[in-house]
C-alpha positions as CSV (number, residue, x, y, z in Angstrom):
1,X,1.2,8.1,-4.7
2,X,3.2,4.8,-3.6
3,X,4.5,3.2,-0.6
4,X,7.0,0.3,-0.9
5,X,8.1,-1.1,2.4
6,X,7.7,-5.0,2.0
7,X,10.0,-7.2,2.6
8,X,11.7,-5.9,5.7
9,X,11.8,-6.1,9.6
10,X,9.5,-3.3,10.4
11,X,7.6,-3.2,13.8
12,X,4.8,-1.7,15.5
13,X,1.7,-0.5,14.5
14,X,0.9,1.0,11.7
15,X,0.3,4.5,12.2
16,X,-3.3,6.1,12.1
17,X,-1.4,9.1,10.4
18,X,-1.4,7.5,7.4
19,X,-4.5,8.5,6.8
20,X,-3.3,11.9,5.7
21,X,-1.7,10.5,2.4
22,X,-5.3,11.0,0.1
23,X,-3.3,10.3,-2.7
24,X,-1.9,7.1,-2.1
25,X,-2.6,4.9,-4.9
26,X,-0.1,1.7,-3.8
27,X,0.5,0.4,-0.2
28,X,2.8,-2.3,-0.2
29,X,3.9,-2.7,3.6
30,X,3.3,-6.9,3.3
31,X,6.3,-9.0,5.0
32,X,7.2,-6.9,8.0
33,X,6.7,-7.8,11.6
34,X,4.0,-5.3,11.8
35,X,1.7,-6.1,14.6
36,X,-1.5,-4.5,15.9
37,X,-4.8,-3.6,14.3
38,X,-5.4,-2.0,10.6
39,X,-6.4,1.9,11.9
40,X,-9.6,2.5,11.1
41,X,-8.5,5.7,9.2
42,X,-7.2,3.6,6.3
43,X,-10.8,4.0,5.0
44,X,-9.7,7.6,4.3
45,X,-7.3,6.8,1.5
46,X,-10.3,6.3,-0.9
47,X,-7.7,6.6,-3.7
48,X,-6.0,3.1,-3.0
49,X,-5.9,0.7,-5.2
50,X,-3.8,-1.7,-4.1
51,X,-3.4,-2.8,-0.3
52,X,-1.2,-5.5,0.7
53,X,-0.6,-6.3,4.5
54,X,0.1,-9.6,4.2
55,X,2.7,-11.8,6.3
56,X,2.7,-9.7,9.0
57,X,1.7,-10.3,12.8
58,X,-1.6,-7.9,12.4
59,X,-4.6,-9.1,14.5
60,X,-8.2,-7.5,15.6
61,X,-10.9,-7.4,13.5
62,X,-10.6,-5.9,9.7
63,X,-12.2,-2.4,10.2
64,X,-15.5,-1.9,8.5
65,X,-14.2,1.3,7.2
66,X,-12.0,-0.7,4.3
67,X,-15.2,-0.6,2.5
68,X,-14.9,2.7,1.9
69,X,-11.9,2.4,-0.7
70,X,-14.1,1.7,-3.2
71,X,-11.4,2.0,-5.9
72,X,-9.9,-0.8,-4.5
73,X,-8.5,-3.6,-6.7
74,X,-6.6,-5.6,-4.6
75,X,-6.7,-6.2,-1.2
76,X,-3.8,-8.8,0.4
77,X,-4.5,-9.7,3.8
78,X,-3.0,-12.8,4.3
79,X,-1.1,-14.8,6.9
80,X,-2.0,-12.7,10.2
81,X,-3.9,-13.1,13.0
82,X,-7.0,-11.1,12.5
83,X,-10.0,-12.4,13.9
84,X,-13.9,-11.4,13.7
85,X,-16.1,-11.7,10.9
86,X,-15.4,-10.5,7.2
87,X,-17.0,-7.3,7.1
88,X,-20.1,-6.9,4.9
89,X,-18.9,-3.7,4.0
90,X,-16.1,-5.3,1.8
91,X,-19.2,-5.8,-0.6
92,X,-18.5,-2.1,-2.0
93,X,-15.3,-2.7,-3.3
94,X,-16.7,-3.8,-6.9
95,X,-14.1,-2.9,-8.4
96,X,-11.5,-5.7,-7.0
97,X,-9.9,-8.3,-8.7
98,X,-8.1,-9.5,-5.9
99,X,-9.3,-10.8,-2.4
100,X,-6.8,-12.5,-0.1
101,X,-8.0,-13.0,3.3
102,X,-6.7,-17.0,4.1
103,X,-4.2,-18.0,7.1
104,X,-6.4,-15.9,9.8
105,X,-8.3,-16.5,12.5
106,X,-11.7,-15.3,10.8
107,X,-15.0,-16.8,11.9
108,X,-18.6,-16.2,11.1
109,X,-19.9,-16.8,7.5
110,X,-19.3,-15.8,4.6
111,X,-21.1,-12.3,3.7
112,X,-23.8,-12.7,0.7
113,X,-22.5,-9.2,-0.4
114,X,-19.4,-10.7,-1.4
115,X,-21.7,-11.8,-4.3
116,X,-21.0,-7.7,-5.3
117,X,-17.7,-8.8,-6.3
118,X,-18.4,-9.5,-9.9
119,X,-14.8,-8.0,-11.1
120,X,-12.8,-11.0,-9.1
121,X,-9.9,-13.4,-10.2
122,X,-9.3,-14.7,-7.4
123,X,-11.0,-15.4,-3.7
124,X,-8.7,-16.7,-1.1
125,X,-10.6,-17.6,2.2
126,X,-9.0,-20.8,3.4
127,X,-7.3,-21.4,6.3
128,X,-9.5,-19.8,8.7
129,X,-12.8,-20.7,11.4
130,X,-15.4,-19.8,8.7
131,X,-19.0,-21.4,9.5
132,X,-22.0,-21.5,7.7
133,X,-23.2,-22.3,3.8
134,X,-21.3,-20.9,1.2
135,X,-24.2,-18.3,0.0
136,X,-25.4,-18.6,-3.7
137,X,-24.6,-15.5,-4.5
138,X,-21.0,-16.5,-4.7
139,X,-22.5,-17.7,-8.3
140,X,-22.3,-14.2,-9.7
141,X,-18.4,-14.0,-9.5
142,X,-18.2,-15.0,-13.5
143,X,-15.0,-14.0,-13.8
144,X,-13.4,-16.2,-11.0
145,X,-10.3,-18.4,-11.9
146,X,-9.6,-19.2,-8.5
147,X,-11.8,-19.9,-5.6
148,X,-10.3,-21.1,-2.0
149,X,-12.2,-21.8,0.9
150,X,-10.6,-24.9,2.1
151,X,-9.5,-25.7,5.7
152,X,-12.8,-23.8,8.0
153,X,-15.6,-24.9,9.2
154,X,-18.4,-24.2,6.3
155,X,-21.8,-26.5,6.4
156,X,-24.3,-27.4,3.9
157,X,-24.5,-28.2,0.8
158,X,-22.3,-27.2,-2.4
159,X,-24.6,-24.7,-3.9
160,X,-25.5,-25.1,-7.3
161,X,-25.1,-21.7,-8.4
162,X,-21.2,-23.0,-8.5
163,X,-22.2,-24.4,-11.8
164,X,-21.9,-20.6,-12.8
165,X,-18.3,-20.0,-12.4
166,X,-17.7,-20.9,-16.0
167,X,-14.0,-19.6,-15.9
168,X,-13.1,-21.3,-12.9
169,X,-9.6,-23.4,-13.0
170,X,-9.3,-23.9,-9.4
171,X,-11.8,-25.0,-7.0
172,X,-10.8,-26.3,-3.7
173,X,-13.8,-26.8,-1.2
174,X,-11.5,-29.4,1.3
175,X,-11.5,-30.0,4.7
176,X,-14.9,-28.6,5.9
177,X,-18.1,-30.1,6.9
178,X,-19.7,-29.8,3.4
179,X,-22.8,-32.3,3.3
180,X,-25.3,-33.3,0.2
181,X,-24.3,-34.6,-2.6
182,X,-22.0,-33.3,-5.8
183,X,-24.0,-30.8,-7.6
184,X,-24.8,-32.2,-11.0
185,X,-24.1,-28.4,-12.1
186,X,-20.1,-29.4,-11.6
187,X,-20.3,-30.6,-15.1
188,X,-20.7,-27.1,-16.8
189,X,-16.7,-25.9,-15.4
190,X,-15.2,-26.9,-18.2
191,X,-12.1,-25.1,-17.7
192,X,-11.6,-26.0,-14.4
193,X,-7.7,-27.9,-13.8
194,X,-8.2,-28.3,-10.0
195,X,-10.9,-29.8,-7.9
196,X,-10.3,-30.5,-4.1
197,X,-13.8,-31.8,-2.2
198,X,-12.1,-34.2,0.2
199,X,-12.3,-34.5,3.8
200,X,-15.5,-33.7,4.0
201,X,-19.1,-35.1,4.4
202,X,-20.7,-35.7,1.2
203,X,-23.0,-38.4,0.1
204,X,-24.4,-39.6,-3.0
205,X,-23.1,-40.8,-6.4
206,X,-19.9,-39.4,-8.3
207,X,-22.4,-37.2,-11.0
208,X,-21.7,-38.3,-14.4
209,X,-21.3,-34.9,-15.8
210,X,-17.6,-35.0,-13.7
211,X,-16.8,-36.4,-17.2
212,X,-17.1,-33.0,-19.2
213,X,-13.8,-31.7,-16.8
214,X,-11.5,-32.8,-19.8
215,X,-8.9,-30.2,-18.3
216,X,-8.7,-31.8,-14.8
C-alpha cells in the first residue's frame, strides 16, 4: 500500500509498470535523480492518495491521466523541469489538500477548474512561465492558508473574488505583470500574516481597508 524511496540517488525513468500496484495508497519517490516523463499509467493507481515527485529531474508535460486519481490528497511536483500547461483535468481531484506544482517550466494559464479544488491548504504555482489572469474562480478555495503564484508571467488585474479567501495567511502575488489597482476586497483577509504584491505593475491608491490586516 506504500512506497518509500525519497531521499536517494535513484535514476531513470520511472517505470510504466507501476501501474500494476492498484493498491498503492503512498508514493513517496521525491529527491532522487529520477528523470523522464510521469507514465501516463500512473492514472491507474486510482487508490493514491499521496504523490510526491518532487526534486527530481522529471520533465514533459504532466499527463492528463493524473486526473483520474480522484482520491488524491496531495500531489508534490515540485522542482523539475516539466513543461506544458497544468492540465484541466487536475480539476477532478476535489478531494486534495495539497497542490505543489512551483520550480517548473509550466506555461499557459491557469485552469478555471482549479476553482474545483474547494478542499485545498495550500496552492504552490510560483516559479514558473504562467500567463494570463488569475481566473475568479480561484475565489472558491475557502479553505486556502497558502496561495503562491509569484515569479511567472500572469496579467490583469487582482481579482476581487481574492477577497474570499478568508483563511488566507499567505498571499504572495510578486514578480508578474499584475496591472489595476489593489482590490478594496484585500481588507476582508483578516488572518492573512504575509502579503507580497511587488515588482509588479499596479496603479492606484494604497486601499484604506489594508488597515483591517492587524496580523500582517
Amino acid at each position: 500500500e506504500s512506497i518509500h524511496l525519497f531521499q536517494n540517488q535513484l535514476s531513470g525513468q520511472i517505470p510504466a509498470e507501476i501501474e500494476n500496484l492498484t493498491n498503492l495508497h503512498y508514493l513517496n519517490i521525491g529527491e532522487n535523480g529520477l528523470t523522464g516523463s510521469i507514465p501516463s499509467e500512473i492514472g491507474n493507481l486510482t487508490n493514491l492518495l499521496e504523490l510526491y515527485l518532487e526534486y527530481n529531474q522529471l520533465s514533459g508535460s504532466i499527463p492528463a491521466e493524473i486526473g483520474n486519481l480522484a482520491n488524491l490528497e496531495r500531489l508534490k511536483l515540485f522542482d523539475n523541469q516539466f513543461t506544458g500547461s497544468i492540465p484541466t483535468e487536475i480539476g477532478n481531484l476535489t478531494n486534495l489538500v495539497q497542490l505543489e506544482l512551483m520550480g517548473n517550466q509550466l506555461s499557459g494559464e491557469i485552469p478555471s477548474e482549479i476553482g474545483n479544488l474547494t478542499n485545498l491548504y495550500s496552492l504552490w504555482l510560483r516559479d514558473n512561465q504562467l500567463s494570463g489572469e488569475i481566473p475568479s474562480e480561484i475565489g472558491n478555495l475557502t479553505n486556502l492558508d497558502q496561495l503562491y503564484l509569484s515569479g511567472n508571467n500572469l496579467t490583469g488585474g487582482i481579482p476581487t473574488e481574492i477577497g474570499n479567501l478568508i483563511n488566507l495567511r499567505t498571499l504572495e502575488l510578486q514578480v508578474n505583470q499584475l496591472t489595476g489597482s489593489i482590490p478594496t476586497e484585500i481588507g476582508n483577509l483578516a488572518n492573512l500574516e504575509g502579503l507580497g504584491l511587488d515588482w509588479n505593475q499596479l496603479t492606484g491608491s494604497i486601499p484604506a481597508e489594508i488597515g483591517n490586516l492587524t496580523n500582517l
